[in-house]
C-alpha positions, 0 to 999 in steps of 0.5 A, a space after each residue: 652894552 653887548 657887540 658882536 665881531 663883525 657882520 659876518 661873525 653875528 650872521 651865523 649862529 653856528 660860530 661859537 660864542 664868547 663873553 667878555 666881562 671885564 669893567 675897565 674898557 681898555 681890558 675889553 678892547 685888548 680882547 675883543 681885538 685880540 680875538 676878533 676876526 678868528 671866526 668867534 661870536 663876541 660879546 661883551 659885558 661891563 658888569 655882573 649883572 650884565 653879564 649874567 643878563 646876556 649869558 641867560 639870552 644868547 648861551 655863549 660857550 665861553 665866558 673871560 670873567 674879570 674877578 674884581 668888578 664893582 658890585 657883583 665881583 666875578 666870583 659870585 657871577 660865576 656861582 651864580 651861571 653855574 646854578 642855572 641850569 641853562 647857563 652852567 654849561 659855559 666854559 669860565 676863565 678867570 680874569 685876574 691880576 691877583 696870582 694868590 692860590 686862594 683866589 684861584 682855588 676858590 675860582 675853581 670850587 665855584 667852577 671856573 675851568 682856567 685863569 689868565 693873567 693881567 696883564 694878558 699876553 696874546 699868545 696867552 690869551 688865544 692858546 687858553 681860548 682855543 683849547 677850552 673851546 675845543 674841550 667844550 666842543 669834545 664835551 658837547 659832542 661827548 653828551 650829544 653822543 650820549 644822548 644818542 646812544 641812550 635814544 638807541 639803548 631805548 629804542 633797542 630795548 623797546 624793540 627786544 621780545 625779552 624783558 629786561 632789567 637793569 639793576 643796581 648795587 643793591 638787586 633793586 630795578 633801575 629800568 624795564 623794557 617795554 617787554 618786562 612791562 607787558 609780562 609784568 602787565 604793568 607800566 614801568 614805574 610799578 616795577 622801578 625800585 623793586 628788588 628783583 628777589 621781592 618783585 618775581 620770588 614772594 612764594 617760594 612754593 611755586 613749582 617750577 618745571 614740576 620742580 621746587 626752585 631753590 629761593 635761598 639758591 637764586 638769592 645767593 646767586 644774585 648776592 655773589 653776581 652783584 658782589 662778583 661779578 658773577 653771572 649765572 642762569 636758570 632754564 625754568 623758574 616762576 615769576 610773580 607779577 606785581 598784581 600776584 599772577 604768575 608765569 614761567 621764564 627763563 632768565 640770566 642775569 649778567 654783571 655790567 663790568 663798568 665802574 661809571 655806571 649805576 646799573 651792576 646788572 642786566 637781567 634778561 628773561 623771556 616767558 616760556 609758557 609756549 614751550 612748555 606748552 609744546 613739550 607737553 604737546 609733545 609728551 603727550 604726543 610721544 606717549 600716544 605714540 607709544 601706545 600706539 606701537 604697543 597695541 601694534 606691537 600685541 596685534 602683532 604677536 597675536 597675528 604672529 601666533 596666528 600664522 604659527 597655528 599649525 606648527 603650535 597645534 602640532 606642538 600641543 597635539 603631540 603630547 595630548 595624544 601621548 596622553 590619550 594613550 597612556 591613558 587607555 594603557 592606565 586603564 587596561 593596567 586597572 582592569 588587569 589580574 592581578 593589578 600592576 601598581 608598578 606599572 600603573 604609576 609609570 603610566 600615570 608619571 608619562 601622563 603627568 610628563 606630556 601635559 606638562 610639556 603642553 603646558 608649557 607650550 601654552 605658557 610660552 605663547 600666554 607670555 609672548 602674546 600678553 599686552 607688556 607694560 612698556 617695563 624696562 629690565 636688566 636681562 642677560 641676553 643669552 637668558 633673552 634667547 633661550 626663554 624665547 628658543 622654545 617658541 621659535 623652534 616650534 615654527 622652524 620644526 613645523 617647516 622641516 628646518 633646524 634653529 642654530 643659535 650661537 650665544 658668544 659667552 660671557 655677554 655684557 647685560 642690555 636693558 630693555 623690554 624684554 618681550 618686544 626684544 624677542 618679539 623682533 628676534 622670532 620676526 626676523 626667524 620666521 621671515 628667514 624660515 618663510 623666505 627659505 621655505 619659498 626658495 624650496 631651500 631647508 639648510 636651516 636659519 642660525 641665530 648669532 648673538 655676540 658683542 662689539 663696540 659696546 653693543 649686543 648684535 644680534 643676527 638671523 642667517 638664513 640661505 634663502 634667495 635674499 634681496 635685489 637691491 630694489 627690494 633692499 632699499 624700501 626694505 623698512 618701508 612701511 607696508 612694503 613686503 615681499 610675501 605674497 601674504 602680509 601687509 608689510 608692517 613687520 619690519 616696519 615695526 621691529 624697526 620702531 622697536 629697536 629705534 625705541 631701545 636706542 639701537 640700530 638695525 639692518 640687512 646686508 646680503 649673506 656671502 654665502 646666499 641668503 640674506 643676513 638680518 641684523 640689529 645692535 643695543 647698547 650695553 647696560 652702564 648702569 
């Protein structure tokens, strides 16, 4: 027989629900009236197997067992709810005038959460009642929130791009997200109970980023990450997926500081096929620009050697006419009586003297005009200089100006491409030269080379008519220019130059007139 506590109590099935299991009548009557009234939903039972018949049909969240029952006692009722699964949620406090420690350490193995004494005191009775319903209550709401928060952990996990892992003690996978299964192009119970390191590392010969992973380095690091809660990260690797395919990823795996849970730790991992794509693009990008400026950089010196054909031809007639004449005076010395051997070979070594000159002439331009390689080299800068002051005077004498160059002594060494260097120092010397020139002005150009500040600088003076601030502020413009002749991609290009060595360059107005064109590299560390 079962009742509940008044129409008000049985008309909601929120009220929390009691069974009272008891086979003498004066003990259920003591409780149901000590607990009727008190917003609780009462049943009530007068066997085991009664008991066990309504605890199946209404779920009640607690259960006051009397332990000595005819038939079924309360002990193997009580085993009995806790190993159906829709019945061992229910809070059971134990009925029982035996105050033995058997009986109740026996209670408490089979599950029991209490017992009550007979024969009961009321106060007694509602205190025990109350508190374990609210600590079922706290239970309830405890694993609804846990159940909450594992609908949220999915959900997030499904949302995430990464792929991620959770793994236990031993490095083997206890969940994937939706993400690691796409990557993987396998659904998760392929991946779940692999080891992390048998799963994604079965060829150790995989290049990764152009580099060799260490399999051994990633396997102690997982091993000392489980044991020590040590994280760690790899920027490029190669995963194998479970059908023997392989892609690039980035992973970390981080420890879960929690002794409650399985999981020891989370893997996190993302493909970058993508970006090393993208890097590639943009080697390859960097590379063709690079030879680009190259070729620039050659029609430039070409272009360079072109305007200074005048001034060369000079430089190269110069000693062929010295040649011509010695020449015929070689000859009339020949054609004398008696032969002047003495004379003759003086002849001959100012011949040989002139056209070693022109061939060095020829020399210079064949090694400022040749393509470079793009080789870096250590140089001193004051070397730098004065291989290129040869070439650079021949443009300044054919103008009726003089060269000053100023070398600060004792210059730390720069690396770079040498013949790019030079080229932007004679381009900034020509375009000082031709700015003076245009003003009607010879008071000569000055090459200052000094250090400061871990730099090399280096700067060309000249007192031409300088800039107007219009002027200067599109001065590296490209195709920007101030002579009547040129397309204006000369500073354009010194500027790629310098850029390239990691050094800087610019223009400031000279104190004295002119105009003062500047540019700094770092110093050689190595």
């Amino acid at each position: 027989m079962s009742r509940t506590s008044g129409k008000k109590a049985s008309s909601s099935p929120s009220q929390e629900a009691i069974l009272l299991v008891d086979d003498n009548p004066a003990n259920l009557k003591i409780l149901y009236e000590t607990l009727d009234g008190r917003g609780y939903r009462l049943l009530v039972a007068d066997n085991g197997d009664q008991a066990l018949r309504i605890a199946a049909k209404e779920r009640p969240d607690l259960i006051l067992l009397d332990i000595m029952m005819p038939g079924m006692d309360g002990f193997e009722v009580c085993r009995r709810l806790k190993a159906d699964p829709e019945t061992r949620q229910a809070s059971v406090i134990f009925l029982s005038a035996l105050d033995d420690t058997d009986s109740k350490v026996k209670g408490f193995d089979l599950g029991g959460v209490d017992y009550i004494a007979k024969p009961f005191q009321i106060r007694e009775v509602l205190s025990r009642v109350e508190t374990h319903l609210k600590i079922h209550r706290l239970e309830r709401q405890l694993e609804a929130q846990n159940r909450q928060l594992t609908i949220d952990k999915s959900r997030i996990l499904a949302s995430m791009n990464e792929g991620i892992y959770g793994l236990n003690s031993r490095g083997e996978i206890l969940f994937a997200n939706t993400a690691a299964c796409r990557m993987n192009r396998c659904e998760e119970g392929r991946l779940l109970g692999q080891h992390f390191i048998s799963l994604h590392f079965q060829q150790a010969d995989i290049p990764a980023g152009g580099n060799n992973y260490d399999l051994d380095r990633i396997t102690e690091r997982l091993t000392r990450a489980l044991a020590h809660k040590e994280p760690f990260k790899v920027s490029e690797a190669i995963f194998v997926r479970p059908e023997g395919s392989v892609f690039p990823v980035s992973f970390s795996v981080a420890p879960v500081d929690s002794d409650a849970s399985e999981t020891w730790a989370v893997v996190v991992f993302h493909d970058i096929s993508d970006e090393l794509a993208r890097r590639e693009e943009l080697r390859e990008a960097r590379e063709s620009l690079e030879s680009q400026r190259e070729q620039l950089a050659t029609i430039s010196r070409l272009s360079t050697m072109g305007e200074m054909a005048a001034g060369i031809a000079h430089e190269v007639n110069q000693p062929l006419t010295a040649v011509s004449n010695y020449v015929r005076v070689a000859r009339r010395l020949l054609d004398s009586e008696p032969p002047k051997p003495g004379k003759l070979r003086e002849a001959l070594e100012k011949i040989e003297q002139q056209c070693l000159r022109a061939s060095e002439v020829i020399q210079h331009i064949r090694h400022f005009v040749k393509r470079p390689l793009n080789e870096y080299s250590v140089v001193a800068p004051a070397d730098l200089v004065e291989e290129l002051r040869a070439l650079a005077e021949i443009d300044v004498r054919h103008h009726s100006m003089t060269l000053e160059i100023k070398v600060e002594a004792g210059l730390p060494r720069i690396r770079g491409d040498v013949i790019q260097i030079q080229q932007v120092i004679l381009n900034l010397i020509r375009n000082a030269v031709e700015a003076s020139v245009e003003a009607g002005v010879h008071a000569g150009v000055t090459l200052h080379v000094f250090h400061r500040d871990d730099q090399v600088h280096f700067e060309v003076c000249d007192r031409g008519p300088g800039l107007t601030e219009a002027q200067a502020a599109k001065l590296f413009t490209p195709f920007f220019t101030t002579k009547a002749q040129g397309m204006g991609i000369g500073l354009t290009l010194c500027q790629s130059i310098i850029h390239s060595h990691g050094g800087k360059i610019g223009y400031r107005p000279n104190p004295e007139g002119g105009a003062i064109f500047h540019f700094s590299l770092p110093v050689y560390s190595g």
